[in-house]
Each structure stands twice: as C-alpha cells, then as structure tokens.
C-alpha positions in Angstrom: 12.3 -10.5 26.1 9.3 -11.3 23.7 7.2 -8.7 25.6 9.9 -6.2 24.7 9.6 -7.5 21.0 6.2 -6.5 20.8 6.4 -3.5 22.8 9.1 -2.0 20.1 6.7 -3.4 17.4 3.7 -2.1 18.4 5.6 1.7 19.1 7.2 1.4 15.7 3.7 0.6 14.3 2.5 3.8 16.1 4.9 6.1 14.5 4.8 4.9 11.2 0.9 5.6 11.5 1.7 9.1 12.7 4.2 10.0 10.5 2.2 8.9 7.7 -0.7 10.7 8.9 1.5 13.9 9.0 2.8 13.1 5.6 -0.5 12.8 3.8 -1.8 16.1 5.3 1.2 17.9 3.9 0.4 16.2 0.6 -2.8 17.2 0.5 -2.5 20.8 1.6 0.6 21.3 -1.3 -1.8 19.3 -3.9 -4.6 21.5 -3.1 -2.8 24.7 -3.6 -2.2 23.8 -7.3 -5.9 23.2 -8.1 -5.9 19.5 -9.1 -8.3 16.7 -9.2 -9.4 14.3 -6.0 -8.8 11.7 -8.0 -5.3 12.5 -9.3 -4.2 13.6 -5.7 -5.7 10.5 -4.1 -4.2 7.9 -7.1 -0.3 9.8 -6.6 0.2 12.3 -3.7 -2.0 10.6 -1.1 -1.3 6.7 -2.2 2.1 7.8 -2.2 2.6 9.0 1.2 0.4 6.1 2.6 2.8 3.7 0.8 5.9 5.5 2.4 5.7 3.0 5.5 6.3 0.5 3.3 9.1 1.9 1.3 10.7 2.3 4.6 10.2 -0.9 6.2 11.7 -2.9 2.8 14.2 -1.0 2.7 15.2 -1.1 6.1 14.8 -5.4 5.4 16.9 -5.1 2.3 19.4 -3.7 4.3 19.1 -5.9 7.3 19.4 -8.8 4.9 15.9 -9.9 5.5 14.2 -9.7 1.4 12.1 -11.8 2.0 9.9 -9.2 5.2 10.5 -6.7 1.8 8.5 -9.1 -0.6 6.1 -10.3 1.1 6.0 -6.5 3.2 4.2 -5.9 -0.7 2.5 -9.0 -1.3 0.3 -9.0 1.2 0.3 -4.9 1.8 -1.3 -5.2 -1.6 -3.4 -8.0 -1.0 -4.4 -6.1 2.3 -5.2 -3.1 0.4 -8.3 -4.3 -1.7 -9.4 -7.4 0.6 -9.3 -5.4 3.9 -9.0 -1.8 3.4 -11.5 -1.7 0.5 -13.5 -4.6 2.6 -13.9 -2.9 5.4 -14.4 1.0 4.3 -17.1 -0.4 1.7 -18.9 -2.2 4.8 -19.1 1.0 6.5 -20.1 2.9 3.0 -21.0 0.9 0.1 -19.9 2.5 -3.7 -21.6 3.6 -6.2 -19.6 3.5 -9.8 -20.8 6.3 -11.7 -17.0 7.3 -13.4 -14.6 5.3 -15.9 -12.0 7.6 -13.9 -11.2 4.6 -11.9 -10.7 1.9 -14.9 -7.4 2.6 -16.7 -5.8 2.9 -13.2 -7.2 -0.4 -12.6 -5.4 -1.6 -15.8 -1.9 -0.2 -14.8 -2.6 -2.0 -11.0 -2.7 -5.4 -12.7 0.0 -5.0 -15.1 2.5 -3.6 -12.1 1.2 -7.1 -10.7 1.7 -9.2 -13.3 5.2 -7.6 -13.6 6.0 -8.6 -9.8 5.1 -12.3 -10.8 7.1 -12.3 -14.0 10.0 -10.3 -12.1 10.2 -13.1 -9.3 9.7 -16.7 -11.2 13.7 -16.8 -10.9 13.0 -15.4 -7.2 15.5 -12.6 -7.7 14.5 -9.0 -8.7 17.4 -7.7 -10.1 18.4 -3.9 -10.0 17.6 -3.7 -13.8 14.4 -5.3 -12.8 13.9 -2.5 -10.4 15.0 0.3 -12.6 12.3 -0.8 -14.4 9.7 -0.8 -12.0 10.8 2.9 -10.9 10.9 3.7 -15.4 7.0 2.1 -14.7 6.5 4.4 -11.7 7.7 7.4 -13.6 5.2 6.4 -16.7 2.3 6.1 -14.5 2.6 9.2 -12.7 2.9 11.3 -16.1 0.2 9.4 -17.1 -2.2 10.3 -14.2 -1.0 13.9 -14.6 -2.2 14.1 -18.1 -5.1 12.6 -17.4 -6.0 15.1 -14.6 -10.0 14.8 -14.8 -12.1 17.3 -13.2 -14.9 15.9 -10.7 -17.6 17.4 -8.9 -15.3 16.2 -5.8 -13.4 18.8 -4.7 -10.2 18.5 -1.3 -10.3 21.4 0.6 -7.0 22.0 3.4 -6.6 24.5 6.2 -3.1 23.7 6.6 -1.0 26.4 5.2 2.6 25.9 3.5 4.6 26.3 6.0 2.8 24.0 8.2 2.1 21.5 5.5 6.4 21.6 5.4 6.8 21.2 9.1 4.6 18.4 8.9 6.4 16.9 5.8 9.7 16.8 7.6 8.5 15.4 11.0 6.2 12.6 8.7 9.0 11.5 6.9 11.4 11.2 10.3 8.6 8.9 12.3 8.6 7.1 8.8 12.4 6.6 9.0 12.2 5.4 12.9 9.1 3.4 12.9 10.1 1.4 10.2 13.6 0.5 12.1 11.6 -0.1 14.9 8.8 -2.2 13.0 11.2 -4.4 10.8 13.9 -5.3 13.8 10.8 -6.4 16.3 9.1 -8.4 13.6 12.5 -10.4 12.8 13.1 -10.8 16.1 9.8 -12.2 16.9 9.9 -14.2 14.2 12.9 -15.8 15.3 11.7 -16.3 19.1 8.3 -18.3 17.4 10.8 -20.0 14.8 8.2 -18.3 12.2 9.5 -17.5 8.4 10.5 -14.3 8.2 8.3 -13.9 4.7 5.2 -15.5 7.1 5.6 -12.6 9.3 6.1 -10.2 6.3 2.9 -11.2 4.6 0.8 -10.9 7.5 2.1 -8.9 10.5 4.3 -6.4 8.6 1.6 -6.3 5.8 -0.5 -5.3 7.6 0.7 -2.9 10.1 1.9 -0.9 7.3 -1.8 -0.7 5.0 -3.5 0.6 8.5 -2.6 4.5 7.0 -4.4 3.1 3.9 -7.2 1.5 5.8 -7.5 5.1 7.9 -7.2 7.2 4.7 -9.8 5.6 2.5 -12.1 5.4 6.1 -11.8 9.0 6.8 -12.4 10.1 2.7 -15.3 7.8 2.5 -17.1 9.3 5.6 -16.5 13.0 4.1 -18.0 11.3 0.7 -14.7 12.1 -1.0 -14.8 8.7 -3.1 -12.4 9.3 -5.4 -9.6 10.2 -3.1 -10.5 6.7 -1.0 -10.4 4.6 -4.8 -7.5 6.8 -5.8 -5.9 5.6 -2.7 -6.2 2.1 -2.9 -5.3 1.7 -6.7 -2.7 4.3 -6.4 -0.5 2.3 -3.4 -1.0 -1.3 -5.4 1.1 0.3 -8.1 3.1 2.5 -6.1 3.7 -0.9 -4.0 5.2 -2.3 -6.7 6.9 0.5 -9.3 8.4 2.9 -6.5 8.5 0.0 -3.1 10.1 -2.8 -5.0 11.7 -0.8 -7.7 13.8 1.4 -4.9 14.5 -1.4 -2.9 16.2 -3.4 -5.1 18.4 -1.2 -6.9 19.8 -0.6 -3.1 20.3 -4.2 -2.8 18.7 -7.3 -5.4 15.7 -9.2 -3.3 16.2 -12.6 -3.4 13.8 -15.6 -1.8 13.3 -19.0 -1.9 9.8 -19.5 -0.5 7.5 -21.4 -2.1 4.7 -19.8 -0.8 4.9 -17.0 -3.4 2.6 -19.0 -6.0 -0.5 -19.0 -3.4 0.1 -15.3 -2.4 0.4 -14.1 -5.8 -2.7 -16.3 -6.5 -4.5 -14.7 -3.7 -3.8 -10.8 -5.2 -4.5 -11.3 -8.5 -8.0 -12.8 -7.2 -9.0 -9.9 -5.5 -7.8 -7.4 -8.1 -9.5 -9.6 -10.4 -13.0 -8.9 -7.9 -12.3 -5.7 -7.5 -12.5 -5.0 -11.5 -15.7 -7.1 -11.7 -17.1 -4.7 -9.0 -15.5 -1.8 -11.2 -16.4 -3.0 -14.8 -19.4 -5.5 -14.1 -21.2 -4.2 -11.6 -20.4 -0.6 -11.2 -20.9 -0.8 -7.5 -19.2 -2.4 -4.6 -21.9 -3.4 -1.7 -22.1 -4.4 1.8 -22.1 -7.8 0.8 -19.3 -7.8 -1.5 -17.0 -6.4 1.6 -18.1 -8.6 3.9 -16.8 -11.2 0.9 -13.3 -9.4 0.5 -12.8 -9.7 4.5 -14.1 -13.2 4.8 -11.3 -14.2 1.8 -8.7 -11.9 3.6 -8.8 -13.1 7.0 -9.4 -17.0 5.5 -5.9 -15.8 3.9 -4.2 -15.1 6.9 -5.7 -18.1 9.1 -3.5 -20.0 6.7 -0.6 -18.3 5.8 -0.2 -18.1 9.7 -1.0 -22.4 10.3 
C-alpha cells in the first residue's frame, strides 16, 4: 500500500512540474507580446505560474481538512525558494548585483512575511485575514506594473497565441490533478509513518512544489536572463503568501496548533534576512554563499524530519 502512496505522489509531483512548465511558457509568450520588462514578467507572470502548484495543493488541503499541509505547503516552499532554489542556481552561476530593480521587491517579500507571522500568532488566518493578503497581492502587482523598468535583458518566445492558450489550459488541468494527487499521497503517507501532517507539509510537499521554481530560475540563469531568475524567486515568496494563503483561506479559515511554527518562521526570516545582505551589502551572491544557503536548508530539513 505504501509503494502505491508514493507511486501516486511521485506521478502527482510529475504533473504538477509539467503543468507548470506549460503554464509559465504560456505566460511568457502573452507577456512578451505586450513589450514588458524581464524583470516585471519574472517578479508577476512567471512567479505566479510557478506558485500555482502551490495554490493548488493548499487548496486542495484546505478542503481535505488538512491546514496544516497548506501552512507549512508555504512555510517551507518559501524557505525552499531562497535557501535551495537560489542556493543551488547561484552554485551553478554566481550573481552579480549591478541594479536596485531587485530591492523594493525585497522589501514587500519581508513584509508579506512578517504579515504570515503576525496573521498566525492566534494560529488561525481568518478570511478577513486573507482578504487582506489578496488586497496585498493586488497592491503589489500594481505596484510592479508601475514600476515596469526597462533592462538591457530582454525574453524572447516562439510560441504564438494560440499555442501559448492551448498550453494555458492543459497547464492549469495537470495543476488541478497533480495537486489532488500530491496532497492525498502525502496525507496518506504521513499517516502510514505516524508523521505530522505539517512535518510532511514543510518538507515533502514544500518541496515538490518549488522544484518549477528551482527549474525556472536554473534554466533563466543559464540563458543569463538574471532578472527573470531574481524576479522569480522574490515574486513566488510574496505570491506565496498574498495570493496562496490569501485564496485559501477565504475558501475555508486555516487553523493549526503546531508549535513548530516559531522555528520555521525563524528559519525564513533568516534567509530573507541573507538574501538582502547579499542584495544590499554585498551586491553579489557567490559560490560560497550557496553552498551556505544549502548547507542551512538541508541542516533544516534533517531536523524538521527527526
């Protein structure tokens, strides 16, 4: 039965990679068209289909009466994010800062984090809560819009309209279906290994659902398109929290009682806090600050898991 478990996992985590594959493309190719910045497509279009998976998967545990695979689904997607995607793309292709583009998206990353910790000290997020993550959401995409700074980076597509739609409506199905698939397997594992269901959440979940994150920034990186791989990054810690959280608890209030919280949220607002001194400080993130991020990450999961 456990070999089943997995088997459903692992297929669920494969279509939720595909269909968010398919979904960024189709972003891209409609973002394109309308002449904007890397930076502004990377920071909302392409975080934002990257952070479908996890929109999915909490709200397919909101609904199965799991919150607490929704919360920590963002906790440690977040944490994820910046300790291992960011660890491990910067490893392969250290950064140079040269830009304040990044900065003030930085800023709104923190406070949509600080929010999370303020929203959950009476471990509830309330639907008024969440309607004010998604007013937040709304805010920061304005925002980025009429900041829309021009770069010498520049996102080129071959996929025409109507392909980039085909792809948008077959992404957003494997989202649906992987996510059912991803969220069932993980509960049910968790309950053959008598595992907490936020344990598995934080780590397994978390995870499976940054890999289109860790694949995006990769893949822009190697074609030197920075700002789409930074964009990325920042863009899915806020859309994480605004648009994941925010939608999934006006469809039902997320409610936990672990105490593990105060050590997670610990452990993101440390490596937000690195990433800005990389950002601000030393206006470059090397070889050996990744290989720092991924030590701290996987130290992370060693103990969240014993």
């Amino acid at each position: 039965m456990i070999g089943y478990d997995i088997g459903l996992l692992i297929l669920g985590l494969v279509i939720l990679i595909f269909g968010g594959e398919l979904l960024v493309r189709s972003a891209v190719s409609f973002a394109e068209k309308f002449g904007v910045s890397s930076f502004l497509i990377g920071v909302t279009v392409v975080s934002f289909g990257t952070s479908i998976p996890e929109l999915m998967v909490s709200i397919q545990a909101a609904m199965d009466q799991a919150a607490d695979i929704a919360i920590g689904n963002v906790l440690g997607s977040n944490i994820a994010n910046i300790a291992l995607v960011l660890g491990v793309s910067v490893v392969i292709r250290p950064l140079s800062i040269t830009t304040n583009t990044y900065k003030l998206s930085w800023w709104v990353m923190l406070i949509s984090s600080l929010l999370f910790i303020l929203f959950l000290l009476d471990n509830v997020i309330t639907k008024m809560e969440g309607l004010l993550l998604v007013a937040g959401l709304f805010c920061f995409i304005i925002f980025s819009i009429k900041r829309n700074i021009s770069n010498e980076e520049s996102i080129v597509s071959k996929i025409n309209i109507q392909t980039g739609i085909l792809f948008f409506v077959l992404g957003a199905i494997g989202l649906y279906f992987g996510s059912e698939l991803f969220v069932e397997s993980a509960i049910s594992i968790a309950s053959f290994f008598n595992v907490p269901k936020f344990v598995i959440g934080i780590t397994v979940v978390a995870l499976g659902t940054s890999l289109p994150e860790l694949v995006t920034s990769i893949v822009a990186l190697m074609k030197g398109q920075n700002n789409i791989s930074l964009g990325n990054l920042i863009g899915s810690n806020i859309f994480n929290v605004f648009a994941v959280l925010g939608i999934t608890s006006l469809i039902q209030e997320l409610g936990t009682s672990s105490i593990l919280l105060f050590l997670d949220f610990g452990v993101m607002l440390a490596v937000i806090l690195v990433f800005g001194y990389q950002l601000f400080i030393r206006k470059k993130i090397s070889r050996t600050a990744g290989f720092i991020l991924l030590s701290g990450y996987f130290s992370y999961i060693l103990f969240s898991v014993f």
